[in-house]
C-alpha positions as CSV (number, residue, x, y, z in Angstrom):
1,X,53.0,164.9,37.8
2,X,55.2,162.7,36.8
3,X,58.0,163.0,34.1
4,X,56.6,161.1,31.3
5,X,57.7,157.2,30.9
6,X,60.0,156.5,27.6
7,X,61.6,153.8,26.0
8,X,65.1,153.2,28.2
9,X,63.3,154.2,31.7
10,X,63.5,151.4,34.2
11,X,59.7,150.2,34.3
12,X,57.6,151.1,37.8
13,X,57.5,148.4,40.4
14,X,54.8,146.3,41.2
15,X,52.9,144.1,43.1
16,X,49.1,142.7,42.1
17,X,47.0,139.7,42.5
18,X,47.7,137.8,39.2
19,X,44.3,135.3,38.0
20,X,44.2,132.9,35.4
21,X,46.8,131.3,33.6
22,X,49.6,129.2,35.7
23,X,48.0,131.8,38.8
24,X,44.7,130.1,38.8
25,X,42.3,131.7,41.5
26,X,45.2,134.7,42.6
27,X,48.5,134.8,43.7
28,X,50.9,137.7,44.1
29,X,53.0,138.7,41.4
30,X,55.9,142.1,41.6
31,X,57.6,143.1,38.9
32,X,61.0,141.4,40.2
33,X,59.4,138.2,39.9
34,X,60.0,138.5,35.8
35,X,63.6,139.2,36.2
36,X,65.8,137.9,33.5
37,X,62.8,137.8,31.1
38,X,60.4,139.8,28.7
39,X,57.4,140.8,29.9
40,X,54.8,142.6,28.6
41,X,52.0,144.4,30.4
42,X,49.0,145.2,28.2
43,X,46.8,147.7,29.6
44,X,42.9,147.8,29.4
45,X,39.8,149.6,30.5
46,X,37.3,146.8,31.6
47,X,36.7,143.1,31.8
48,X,34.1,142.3,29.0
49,X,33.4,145.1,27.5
50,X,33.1,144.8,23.4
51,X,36.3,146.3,23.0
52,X,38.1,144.5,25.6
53,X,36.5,141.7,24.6
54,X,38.0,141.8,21.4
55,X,41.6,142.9,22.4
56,X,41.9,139.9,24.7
57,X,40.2,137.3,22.1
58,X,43.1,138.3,20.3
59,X,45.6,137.6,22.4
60,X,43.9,134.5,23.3
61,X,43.8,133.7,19.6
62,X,47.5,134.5,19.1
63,X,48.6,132.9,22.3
64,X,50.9,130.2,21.3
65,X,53.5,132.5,19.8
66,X,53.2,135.0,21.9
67,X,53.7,133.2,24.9
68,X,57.1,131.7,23.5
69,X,58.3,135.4,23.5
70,X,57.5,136.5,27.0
71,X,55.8,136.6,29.9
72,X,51.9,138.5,29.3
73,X,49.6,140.1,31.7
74,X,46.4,142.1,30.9
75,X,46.4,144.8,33.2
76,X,42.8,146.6,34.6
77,X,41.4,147.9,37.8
78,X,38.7,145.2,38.0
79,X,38.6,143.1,40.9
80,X,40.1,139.6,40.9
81,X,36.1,138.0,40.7
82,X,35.8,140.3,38.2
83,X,38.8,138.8,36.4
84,X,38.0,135.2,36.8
85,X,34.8,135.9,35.1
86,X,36.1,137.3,32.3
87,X,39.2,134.6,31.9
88,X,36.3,131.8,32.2
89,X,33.7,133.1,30.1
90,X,36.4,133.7,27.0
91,X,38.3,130.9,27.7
92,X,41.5,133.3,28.2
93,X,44.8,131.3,28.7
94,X,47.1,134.0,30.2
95,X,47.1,135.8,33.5
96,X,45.3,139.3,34.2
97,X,46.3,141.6,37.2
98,X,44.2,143.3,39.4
99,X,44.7,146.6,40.2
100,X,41.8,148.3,41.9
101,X,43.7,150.7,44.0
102,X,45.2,151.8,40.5
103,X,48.7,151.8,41.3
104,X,50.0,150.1,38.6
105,X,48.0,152.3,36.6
106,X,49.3,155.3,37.5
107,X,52.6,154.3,38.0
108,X,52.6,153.3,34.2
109,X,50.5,156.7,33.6
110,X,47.7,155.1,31.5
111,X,45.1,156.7,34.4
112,X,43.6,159.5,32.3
113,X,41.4,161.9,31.2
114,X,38.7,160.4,28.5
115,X,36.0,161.9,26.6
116,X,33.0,159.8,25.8
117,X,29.4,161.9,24.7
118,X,30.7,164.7,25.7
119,X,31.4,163.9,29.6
120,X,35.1,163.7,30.6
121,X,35.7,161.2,33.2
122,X,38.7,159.2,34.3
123,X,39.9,155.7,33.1
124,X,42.5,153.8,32.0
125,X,44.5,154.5,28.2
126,X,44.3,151.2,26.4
127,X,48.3,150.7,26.3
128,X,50.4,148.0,26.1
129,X,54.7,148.3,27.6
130,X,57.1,145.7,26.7
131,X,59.5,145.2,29.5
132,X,63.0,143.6,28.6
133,X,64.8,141.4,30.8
134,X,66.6,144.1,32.2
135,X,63.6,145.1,33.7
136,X,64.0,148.9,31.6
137,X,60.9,149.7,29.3
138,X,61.9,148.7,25.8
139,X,58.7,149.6,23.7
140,X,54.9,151.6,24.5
141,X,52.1,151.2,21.8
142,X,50.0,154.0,23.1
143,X,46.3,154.3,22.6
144,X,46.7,150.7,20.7
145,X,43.7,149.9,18.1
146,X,41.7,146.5,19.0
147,X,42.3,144.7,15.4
148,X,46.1,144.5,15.2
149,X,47.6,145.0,18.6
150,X,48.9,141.9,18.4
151,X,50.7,142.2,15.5
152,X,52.1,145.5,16.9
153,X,53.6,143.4,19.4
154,X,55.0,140.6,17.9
155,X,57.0,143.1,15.9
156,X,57.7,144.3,19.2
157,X,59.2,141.6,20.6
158,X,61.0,140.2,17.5
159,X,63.3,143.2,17.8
């Protein structure tokens, strides 16, 4: 296992199909692309699922400010169609990444053990990682609540 990521750590490369936003249908995004600016990777379990739902809604909702901060991806192992689906149907303006090798998922260590009814099983940690320009992690909001992630991170990202 990994050593645990912290604030200071340079954040794990990457390469994903981004959808939506300025991506439209897909294209290729790696970290080094966002050189030189924030960006902030917000991790989730599963297109359109209520929770989800809700989480991105947000973000849509709060879009305009955020944006002018930094760079935004929601991050999940569902598959780009999946994606545009989701983006469409909620009329999401930013970009979501597609991971379902899990790479990115692991590398960020939000791939874990969950309990739901009493069954473990494996899935992703709803977490979001600010990323300065320096490309070194500069905040995680771990096991972030639906209603006021965003707010979270605009604090975030004011500092």
């Amino acid at each position: 296992m990994n050593t645990e990521l912290k604030i200071g750590d340079p954040a794990p490369d990457f390469t994903a199909t981004a959808v939506g936003g300025i991506y439209g249908g897909g294209h290729e995004v790696k970290l080094a692309d966002f050189a030189g600016s924030k960006l902030v990777l917000y991790f989730y379990p599963k297109d359109d699922t209520p929770g989800c739902t809700a989480q991105a809604c947000e973000m849509r909702d709060s879009w305009r400010e955020l944006q002018s901060k930094a760079e935004l991806f929601g991050v999940s192992v569902d598959s780009p169609e999946s994606h545009r689906e989701f983006i469409q149907k909620y009329d999401l303006p930013f970009p979501l990444l597609s991971d379902p090798n899990r790479e990115i998922v692991e590398a960020y260590q939000v791939w874990v053990d969950k309990t739901m009814y009493g069954k473990t099983y494996q899935g992703t940690e709803r977490t979001t990682y600010v990323i300065g320009p320096d490309q070194k992690i500069k905040a995680i909001l771990k096991k972030v609540k639906t209603p006021g992630h965003v707010s979270l991170l605009l604090q975030e990202l004011a500092s």
